[in-house]
N, C-alpha and C positions, 0 to 999 in steps of 0.2 A: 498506416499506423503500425507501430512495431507492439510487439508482444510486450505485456506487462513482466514478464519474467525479465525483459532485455534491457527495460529502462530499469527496473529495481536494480539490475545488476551495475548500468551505468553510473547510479545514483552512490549506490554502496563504490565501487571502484576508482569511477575518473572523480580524480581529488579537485580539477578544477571546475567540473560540473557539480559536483556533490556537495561543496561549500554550501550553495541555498540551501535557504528553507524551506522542506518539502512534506506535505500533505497527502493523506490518502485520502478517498473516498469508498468507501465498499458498503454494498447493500447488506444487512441487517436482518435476517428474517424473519426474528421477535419480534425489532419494534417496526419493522416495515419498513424502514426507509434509509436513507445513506448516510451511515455516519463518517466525520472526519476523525482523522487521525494524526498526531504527527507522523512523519517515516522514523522517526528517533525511536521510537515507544514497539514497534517490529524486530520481531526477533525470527532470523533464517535458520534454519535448520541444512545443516551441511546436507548436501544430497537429496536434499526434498526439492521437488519441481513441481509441487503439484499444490502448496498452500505455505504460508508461514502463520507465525505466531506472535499474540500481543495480548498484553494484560486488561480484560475491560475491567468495568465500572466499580465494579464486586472485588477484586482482586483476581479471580481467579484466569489463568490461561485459556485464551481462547482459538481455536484450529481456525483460520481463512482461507479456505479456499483461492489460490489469483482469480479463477473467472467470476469474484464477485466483486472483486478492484472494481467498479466504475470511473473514478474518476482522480486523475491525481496533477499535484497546484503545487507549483515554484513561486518561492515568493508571493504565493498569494494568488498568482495568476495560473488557470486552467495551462497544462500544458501538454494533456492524452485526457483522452473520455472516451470510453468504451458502447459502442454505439449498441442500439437494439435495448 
């Protein structure tokens, strides 16, 4: 399994991979459990390797951590899950 940092990066770069429609998954620790995401709705922070950022439900900016990425879907289909 490659690092979640490596495919975000593939995702955001190789134009001919990146065209789908990609989904995250990341665990929640409010409501417990994993919610989706589009990867459209993420926003990278130049030089951060350690979380990005996305607008939840409220409006307001939310910090993510990567190692709570769980799980993330191309076109709909699982295509990394972060095991444990």
């Amino acid at each position: 399994m490659i690092p979640i940092q490596q495919l975000f990066s593939r995702i955001r770069r190789d134009k001919s991979f990146g065209t789908a429609s990609f989904e995250i998954g990341y665990l929640d620790h409010s409501a417990n459990k994993i919610i989706r995401i589009p990867f459209t709705k993420i926003n990278f922070e130049e030089g951060n390797q350690f979380s990005f950022q996305l607008e939840d439900e409220t409006g307001e900016m939310a910090e993510i951590p990567f190692h709570r990425v769980r799980e993330v879907f191309q076109d709909g289909g699982l295509i990394w899950k972060r095991d444990g």
